[in-house]
KEGU-591515 format. One line per 4 residues: number of its first residue (from 1); their letters; for each residue y, z, x of C-alpha. Coordinates in Angstrom, 3 decimals. Layout:
# residues N
NUM> a> Y,Z,X | ...
END
This chain:
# residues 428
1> xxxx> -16.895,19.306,0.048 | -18.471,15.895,0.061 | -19.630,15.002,3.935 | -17.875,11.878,4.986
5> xxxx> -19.127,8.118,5.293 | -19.425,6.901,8.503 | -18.743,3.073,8.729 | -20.179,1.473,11.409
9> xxxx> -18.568,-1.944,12.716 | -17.788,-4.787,9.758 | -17.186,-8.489,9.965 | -16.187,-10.985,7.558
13> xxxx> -16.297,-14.421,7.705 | -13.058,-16.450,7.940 | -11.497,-16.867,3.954 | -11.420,-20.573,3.151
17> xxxx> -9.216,-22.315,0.314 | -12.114,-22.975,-2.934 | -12.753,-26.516,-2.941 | -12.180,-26.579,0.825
21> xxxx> -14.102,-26.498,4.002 | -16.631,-23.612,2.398 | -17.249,-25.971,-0.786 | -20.488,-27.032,-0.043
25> xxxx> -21.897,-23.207,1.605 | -23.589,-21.127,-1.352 | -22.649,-18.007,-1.700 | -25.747,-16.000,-0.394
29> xxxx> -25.460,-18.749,2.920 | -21.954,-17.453,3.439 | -23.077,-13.474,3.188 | -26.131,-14.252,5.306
33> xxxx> -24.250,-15.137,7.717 | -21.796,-12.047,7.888 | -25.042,-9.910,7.008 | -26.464,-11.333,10.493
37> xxxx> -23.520,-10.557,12.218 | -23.089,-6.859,10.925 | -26.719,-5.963,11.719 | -26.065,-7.103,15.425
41> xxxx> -22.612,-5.455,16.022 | -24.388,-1.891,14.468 | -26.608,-1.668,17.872 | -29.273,-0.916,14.801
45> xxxx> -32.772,-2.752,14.145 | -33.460,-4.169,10.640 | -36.041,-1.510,9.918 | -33.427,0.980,10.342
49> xxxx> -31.835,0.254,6.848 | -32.871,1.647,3.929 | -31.083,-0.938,1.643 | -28.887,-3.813,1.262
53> xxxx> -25.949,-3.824,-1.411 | -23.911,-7.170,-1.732 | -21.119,-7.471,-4.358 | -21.003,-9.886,-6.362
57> xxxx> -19.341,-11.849,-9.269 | -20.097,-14.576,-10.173 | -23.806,-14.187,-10.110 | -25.057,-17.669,-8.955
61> xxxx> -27.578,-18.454,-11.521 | -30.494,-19.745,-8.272 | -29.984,-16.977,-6.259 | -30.404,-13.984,-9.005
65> xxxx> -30.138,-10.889,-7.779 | -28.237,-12.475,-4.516 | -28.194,-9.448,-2.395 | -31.918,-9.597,-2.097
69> xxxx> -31.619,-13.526,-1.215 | -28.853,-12.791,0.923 | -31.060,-9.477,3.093 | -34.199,-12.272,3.133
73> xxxx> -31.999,-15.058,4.584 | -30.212,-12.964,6.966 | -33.521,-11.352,8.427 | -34.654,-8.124,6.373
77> xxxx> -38.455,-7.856,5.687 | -40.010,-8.374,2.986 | -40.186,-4.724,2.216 | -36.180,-4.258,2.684
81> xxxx> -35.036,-3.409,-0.863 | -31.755,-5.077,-2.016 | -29.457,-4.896,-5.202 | -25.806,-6.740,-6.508
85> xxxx> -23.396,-4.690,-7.791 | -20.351,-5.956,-10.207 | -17.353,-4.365,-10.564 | -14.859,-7.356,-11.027
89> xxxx> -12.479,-7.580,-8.190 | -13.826,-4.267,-6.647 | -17.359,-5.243,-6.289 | -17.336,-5.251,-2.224
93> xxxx> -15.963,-1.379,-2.484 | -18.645,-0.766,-5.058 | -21.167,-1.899,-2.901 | -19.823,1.006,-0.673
97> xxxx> -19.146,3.516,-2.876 | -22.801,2.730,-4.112 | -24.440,3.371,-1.164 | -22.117,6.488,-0.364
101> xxxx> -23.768,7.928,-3.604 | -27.133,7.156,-2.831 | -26.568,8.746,0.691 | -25.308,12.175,-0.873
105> xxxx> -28.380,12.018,-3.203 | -30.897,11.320,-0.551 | -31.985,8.291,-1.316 | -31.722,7.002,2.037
109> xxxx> -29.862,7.031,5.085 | -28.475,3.460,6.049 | -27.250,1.085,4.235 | -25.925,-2.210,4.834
113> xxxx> -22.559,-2.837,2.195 | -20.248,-6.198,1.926 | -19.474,-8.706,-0.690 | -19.485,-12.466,-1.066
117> xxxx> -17.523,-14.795,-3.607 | -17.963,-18.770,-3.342 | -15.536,-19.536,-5.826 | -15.686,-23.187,-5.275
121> xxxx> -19.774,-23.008,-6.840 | -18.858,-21.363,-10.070 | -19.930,-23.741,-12.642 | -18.677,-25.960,-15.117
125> xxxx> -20.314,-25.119,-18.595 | -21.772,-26.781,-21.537 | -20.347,-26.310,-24.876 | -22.430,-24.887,-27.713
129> xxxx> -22.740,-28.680,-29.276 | -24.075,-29.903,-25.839 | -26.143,-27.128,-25.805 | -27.877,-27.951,-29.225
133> xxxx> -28.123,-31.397,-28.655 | -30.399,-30.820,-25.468 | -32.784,-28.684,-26.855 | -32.802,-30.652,-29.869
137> xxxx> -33.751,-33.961,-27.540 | -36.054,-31.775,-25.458 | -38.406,-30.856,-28.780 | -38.268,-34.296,-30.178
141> xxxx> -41.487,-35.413,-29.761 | -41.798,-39.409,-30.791 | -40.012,-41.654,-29.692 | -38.365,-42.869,-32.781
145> xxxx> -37.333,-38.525,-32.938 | -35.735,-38.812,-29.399 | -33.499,-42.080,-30.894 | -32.766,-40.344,-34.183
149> xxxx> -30.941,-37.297,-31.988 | -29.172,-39.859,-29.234 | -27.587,-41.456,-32.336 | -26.190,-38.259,-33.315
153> xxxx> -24.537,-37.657,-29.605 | -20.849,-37.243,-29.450 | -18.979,-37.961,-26.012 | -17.043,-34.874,-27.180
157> xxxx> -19.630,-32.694,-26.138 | -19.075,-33.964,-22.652 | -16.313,-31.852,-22.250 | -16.879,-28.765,-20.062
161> xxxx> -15.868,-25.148,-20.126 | -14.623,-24.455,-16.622 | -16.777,-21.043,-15.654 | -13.698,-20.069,-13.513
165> xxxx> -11.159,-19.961,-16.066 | -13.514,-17.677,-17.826 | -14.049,-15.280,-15.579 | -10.657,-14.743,-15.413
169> xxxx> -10.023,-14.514,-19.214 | -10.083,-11.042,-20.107 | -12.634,-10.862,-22.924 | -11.162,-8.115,-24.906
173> xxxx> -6.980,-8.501,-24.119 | -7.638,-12.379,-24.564 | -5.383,-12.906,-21.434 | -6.150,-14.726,-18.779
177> xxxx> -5.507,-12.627,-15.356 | -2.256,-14.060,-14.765 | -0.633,-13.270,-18.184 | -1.457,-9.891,-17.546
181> xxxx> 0.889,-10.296,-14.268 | 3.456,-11.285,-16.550 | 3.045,-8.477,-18.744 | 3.950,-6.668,-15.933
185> xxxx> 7.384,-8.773,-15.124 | 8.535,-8.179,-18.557 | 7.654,-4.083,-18.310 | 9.816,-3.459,-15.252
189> xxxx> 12.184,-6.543,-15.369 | 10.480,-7.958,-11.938 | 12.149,-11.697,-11.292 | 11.102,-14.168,-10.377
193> xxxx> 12.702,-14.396,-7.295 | 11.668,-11.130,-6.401 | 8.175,-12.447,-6.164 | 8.765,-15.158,-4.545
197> xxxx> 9.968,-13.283,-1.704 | 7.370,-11.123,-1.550 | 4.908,-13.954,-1.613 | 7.160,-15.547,1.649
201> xxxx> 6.962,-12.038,3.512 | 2.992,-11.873,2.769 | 2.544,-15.406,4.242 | 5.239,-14.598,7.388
205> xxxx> 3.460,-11.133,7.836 | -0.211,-12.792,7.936 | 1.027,-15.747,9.970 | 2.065,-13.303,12.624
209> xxxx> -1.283,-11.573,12.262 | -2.883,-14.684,12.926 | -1.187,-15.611,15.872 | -1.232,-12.697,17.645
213> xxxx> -5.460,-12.447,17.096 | -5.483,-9.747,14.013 | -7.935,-10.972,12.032 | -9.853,-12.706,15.068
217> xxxx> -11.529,-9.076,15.715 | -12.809,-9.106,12.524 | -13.748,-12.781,11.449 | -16.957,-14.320,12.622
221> xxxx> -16.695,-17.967,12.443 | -19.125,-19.951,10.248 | -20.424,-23.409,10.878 | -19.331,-25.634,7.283
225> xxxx> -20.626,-28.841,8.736 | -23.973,-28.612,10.855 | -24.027,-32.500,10.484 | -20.881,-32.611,12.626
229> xxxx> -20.916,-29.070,13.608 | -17.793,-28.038,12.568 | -16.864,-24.732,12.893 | -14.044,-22.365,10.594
233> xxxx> -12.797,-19.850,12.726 | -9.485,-18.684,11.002 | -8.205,-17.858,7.057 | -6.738,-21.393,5.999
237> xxxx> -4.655,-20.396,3.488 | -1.602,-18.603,5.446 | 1.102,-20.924,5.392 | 3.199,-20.384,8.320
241> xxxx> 5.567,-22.458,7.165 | 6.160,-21.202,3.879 | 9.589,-21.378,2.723 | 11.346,-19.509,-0.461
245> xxxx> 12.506,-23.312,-1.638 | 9.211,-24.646,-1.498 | 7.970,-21.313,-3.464 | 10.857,-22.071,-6.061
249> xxxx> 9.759,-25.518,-6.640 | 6.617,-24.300,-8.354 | 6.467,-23.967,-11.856 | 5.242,-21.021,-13.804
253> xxxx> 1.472,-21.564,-14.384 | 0.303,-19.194,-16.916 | 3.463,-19.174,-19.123 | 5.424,-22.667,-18.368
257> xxxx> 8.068,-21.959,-20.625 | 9.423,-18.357,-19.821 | 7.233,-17.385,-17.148 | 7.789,-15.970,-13.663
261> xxxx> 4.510,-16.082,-12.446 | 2.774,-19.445,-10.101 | 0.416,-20.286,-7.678 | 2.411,-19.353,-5.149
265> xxxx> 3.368,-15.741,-5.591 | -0.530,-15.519,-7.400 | -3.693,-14.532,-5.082 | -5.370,-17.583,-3.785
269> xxxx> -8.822,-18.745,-5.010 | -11.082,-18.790,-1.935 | -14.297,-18.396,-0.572 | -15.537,-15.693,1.937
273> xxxx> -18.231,-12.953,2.764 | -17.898,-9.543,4.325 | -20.181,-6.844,5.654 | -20.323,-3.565,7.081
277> xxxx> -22.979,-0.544,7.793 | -22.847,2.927,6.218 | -24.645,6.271,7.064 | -23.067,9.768,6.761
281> xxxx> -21.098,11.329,9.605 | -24.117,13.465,10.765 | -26.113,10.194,10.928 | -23.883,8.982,13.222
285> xxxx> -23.404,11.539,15.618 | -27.594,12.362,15.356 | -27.868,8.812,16.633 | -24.509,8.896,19.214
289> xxxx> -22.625,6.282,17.416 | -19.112,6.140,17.553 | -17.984,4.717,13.718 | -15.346,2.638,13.430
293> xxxx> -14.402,5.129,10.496 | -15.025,7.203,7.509 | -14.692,6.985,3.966 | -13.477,10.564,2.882
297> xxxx> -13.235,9.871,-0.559 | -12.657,7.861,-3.556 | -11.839,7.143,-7.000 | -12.179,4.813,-10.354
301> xxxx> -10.188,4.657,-13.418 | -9.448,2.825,-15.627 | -6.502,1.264,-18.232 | -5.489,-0.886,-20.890
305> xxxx> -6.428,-4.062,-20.042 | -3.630,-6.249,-20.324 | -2.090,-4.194,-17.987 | -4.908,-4.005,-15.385
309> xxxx> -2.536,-4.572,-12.497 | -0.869,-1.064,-12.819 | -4.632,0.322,-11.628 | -4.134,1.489,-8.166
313> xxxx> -1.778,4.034,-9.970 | -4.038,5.599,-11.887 | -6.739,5.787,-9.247 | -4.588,6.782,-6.148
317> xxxx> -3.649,9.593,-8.699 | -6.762,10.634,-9.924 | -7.643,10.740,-5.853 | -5.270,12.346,-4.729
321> xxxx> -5.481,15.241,-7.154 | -9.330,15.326,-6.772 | -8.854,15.670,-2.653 | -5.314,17.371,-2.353
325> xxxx> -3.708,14.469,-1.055 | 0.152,12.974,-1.494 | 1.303,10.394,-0.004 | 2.533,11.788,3.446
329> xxxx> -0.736,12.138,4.135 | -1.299,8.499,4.038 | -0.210,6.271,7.382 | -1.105,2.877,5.930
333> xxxx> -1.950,1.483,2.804 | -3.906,-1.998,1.481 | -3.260,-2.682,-1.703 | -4.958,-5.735,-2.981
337> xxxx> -2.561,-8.965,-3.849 | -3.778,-9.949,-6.836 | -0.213,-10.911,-8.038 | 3.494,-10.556,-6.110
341> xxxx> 4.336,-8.800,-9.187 | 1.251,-6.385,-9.282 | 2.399,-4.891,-6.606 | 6.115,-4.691,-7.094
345> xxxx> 5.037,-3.357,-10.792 | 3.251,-0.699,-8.475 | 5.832,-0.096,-6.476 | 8.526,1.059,-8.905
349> xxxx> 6.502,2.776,-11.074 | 4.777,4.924,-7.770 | 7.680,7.052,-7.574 | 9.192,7.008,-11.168
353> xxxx> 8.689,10.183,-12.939 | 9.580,8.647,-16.459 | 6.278,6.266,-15.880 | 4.377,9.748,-14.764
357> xxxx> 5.000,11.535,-17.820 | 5.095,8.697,-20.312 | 1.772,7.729,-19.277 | -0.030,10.856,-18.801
361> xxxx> 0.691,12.024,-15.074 | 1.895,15.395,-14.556 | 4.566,14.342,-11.414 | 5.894,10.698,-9.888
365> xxxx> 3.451,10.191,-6.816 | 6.285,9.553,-4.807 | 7.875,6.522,-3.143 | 5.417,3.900,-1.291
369> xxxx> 6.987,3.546,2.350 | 7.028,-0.676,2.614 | 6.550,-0.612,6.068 | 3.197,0.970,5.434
373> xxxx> 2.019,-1.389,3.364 | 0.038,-4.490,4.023 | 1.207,-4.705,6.799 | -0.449,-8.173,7.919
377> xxxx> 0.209,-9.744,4.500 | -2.243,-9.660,1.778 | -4.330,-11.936,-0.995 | -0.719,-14.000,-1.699
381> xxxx> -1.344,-15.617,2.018 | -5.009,-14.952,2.956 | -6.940,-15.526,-0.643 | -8.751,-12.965,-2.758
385> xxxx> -12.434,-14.000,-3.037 | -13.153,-11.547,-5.812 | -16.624,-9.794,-5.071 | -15.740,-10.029,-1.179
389> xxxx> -12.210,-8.704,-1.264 | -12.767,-4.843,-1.244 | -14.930,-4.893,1.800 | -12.272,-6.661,3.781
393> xxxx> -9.617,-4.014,2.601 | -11.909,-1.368,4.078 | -12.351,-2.988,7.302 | -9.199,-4.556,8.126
397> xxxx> -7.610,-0.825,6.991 | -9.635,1.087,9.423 | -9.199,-1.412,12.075 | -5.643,-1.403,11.791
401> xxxx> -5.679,2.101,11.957 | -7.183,2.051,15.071 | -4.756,-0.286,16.778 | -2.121,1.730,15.568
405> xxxx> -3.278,4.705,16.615 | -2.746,5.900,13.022 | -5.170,8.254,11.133 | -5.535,7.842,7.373
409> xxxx> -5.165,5.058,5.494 | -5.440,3.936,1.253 | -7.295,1.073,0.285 | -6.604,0.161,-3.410
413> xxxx> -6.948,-2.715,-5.716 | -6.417,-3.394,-9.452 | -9.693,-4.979,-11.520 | -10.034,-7.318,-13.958
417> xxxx> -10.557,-5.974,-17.132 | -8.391,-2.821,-16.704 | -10.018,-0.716,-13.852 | -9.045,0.302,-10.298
421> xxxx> -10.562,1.537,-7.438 | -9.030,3.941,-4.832 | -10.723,4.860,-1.790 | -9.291,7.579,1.084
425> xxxx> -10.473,6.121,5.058 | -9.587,8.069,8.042 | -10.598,7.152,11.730 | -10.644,10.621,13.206
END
């Protein structure tokens, strides 16, 4: 049996709207930040880490390699090794389950895991005429060369590819993200009123969560504006005032004409960094430090890709049959809010023995207890930073555990491009 992860206190900086108050942070300035933070709540000393792994997606093209920028900026020595994983929308647990891996192989001892996603900085793009055109101009030599190519510029090549949109484009389904959601709708007849609602209870449950100082234990607050020193301190993208009529008045966004899904029952596009410290449970008690939890196990899979959200089926499966595990044994679950209907797809097919056999499961899993479940509302109200995302599952899971006085939890989410990730925490 696999000895268990201990994870050591994690913080995350608060999630902010893209194109908001974050805007103008870079992404390995955001995970600095958290990386600071985590270092100081571990009680450990820089040189007690053997490595730092950031996740990451969109790969900011000055900061390559942005784990290593972000370990420099945040304090590591120069001799502090650092790498960026990418695994889509699981990135911040792959920077765990990385460093779990390395751990059991004895490649080190500590590590120091998060992710970071400023969506707001991914770039707009030049098209391949643009392109041309430039590196024409740059070899033309004489002037009268350099004239001779201007006269041959088009103001169509102005136009820009928006880096966003493709990174959520699936490259091989040819969907963008939220089509595959409504692949999903038509599979198990979802409405869309039925997201809608569960988009109002995500924003009512993480209002609530906000008010009563959930996500304060967790979030350390990052100055935007040194010039004015203004400080974020809380998620901005819970509506507390979110109404079903107000989420009715949207219209479908990725199929206007017979679609059910919109920006309002979709994940929000935000900016945020998380972080955490990992060293196996004999680590921890060698050096007396009580964890704030363990990662017992986990799992990958993956799935067709136009029906990525349907992942944290086939991974809470393959985990649970790897580790013995149903879902009794679980007391809370987080599964990622990529999409209302995501979820709801997950939901009905969890315990439906006709989607187990037709799709190559020996038995149903068995019925998801809502009450269980993301249970201070999700991505629909708080944002889904991509490469940051997993990290904050793991934390805020094993912190709610704690308050609850609960034992095990499941962190899942679905990724982009038809893979999930599964991962088994307990706190005792």
């Amino acid at each position: 049996m696999r000895e268990r992860m201990a994870i050591i206190e994690g913080v995350r900086s608060p999630i902010a709207k893209a194109g908001g108050k974050f805007k103008n942070l870079q992404a390995e300035t955001l995970g600095a930040r958290v990386v600071q933070e985590a270092v100081l709540r571990s009680g450990l000393d820089y040189n007690d880490y053997d490595e730092v792994i950031i996740g990451n997606v969109a790969q900011p093209a000055h900061a390559a390699n942005v784990a290593r920028v972000i370990a420099l900026k945040a304090g590591f020595s120069d001799s502090t090794i650092a790498s960026t994983v990418h695994r889509n929308c699981a990135s911040g647990m792959e920077a765990i389950t990385t460093a779990s891996e390395k751990i059991m192989a004895g490649s080190g001892s500590i590590y120091l895991c998060g992710g970071v996603e400023s969506m707001s900085n991914v770039p707009l793009l030049f098209g391949t005429q643009m392109k041309n055109f430039l590196e024409t101009l740059s070899r033309a030599k004489t002037f009268q060369q350099k004239l001779q190519t201007i006269q041959h510029f088009r103001p169509s090549y102005l136009k820009p590819i928006i880096g966003l949109m493709q990174g959520l484009r699936d490259p091989v389904s040819g969907l963008m993200m939220g089509s595959t959601a409504e692949v999903l709708a038509q599979d198990f007849g979802i409405s869309r009123e039925e997201q809608d609602r569960f988009a109002l209870s995500s924003h009512q449950k993480a209002a609530s969560a906000q008010e009563r100082g959930i996500f304060a234990e967790e979030i350390v607050p990052i100055v935007y504006d040194f010039a004015q020193g203004r400080v974020m301190q809380d998620d901005d993208g819970i509506r507390a005032n979110q109404s079903i009529e107000a989420l009715g008045k949207l219209h479908p966004f990725f199929d206007p004409k017979n679609g059910t899904v919109t920006a309002g029952n979709s994940s929000q596009l935000s900016d945020a960094g998380a972080a955490l410290t990992l060293m196996s449970e004999s680590e921890a008690k060698k050096r007396s430090i009580e964890p704030l939890g363990y990662l017992s196990g986990f799992a990958y899979a993956g799935l067709e890709p136009k029906r990525m959200g349907m992942g944290p089926y086939y991974a809470t499966a393959k985990l649970f049959k790897a580790m013995g595990l149903t879902l009794k044994d679980i007391d809370l679950i987080e599964m990622n809010e990529a999409f209302s209907v995501q979820v709801l797809a997950n939901l009905r097919a969890f315990p439906s023995k006709q989607y187990a056999l037709s799709h190559g499961f020996d038995a149903a899993l068995g019925e998801i207890d809502e009450s269980i479940l993301n249970v201070n509302g999700g991505a629909v109200a708080l944002g889904h930073p991509v490469g940051m995302t997993g990290t904050r599952l793991v934390i805020h899971l094993l912190k709610e555990l704690r308050r609850q006085n609960r034992e095990r939890g499941l962190a899942t989410l679905c990724i982009g491009g038809g893979q999930v990730a599964s991962l088994f925490l307990e706190v005792v």
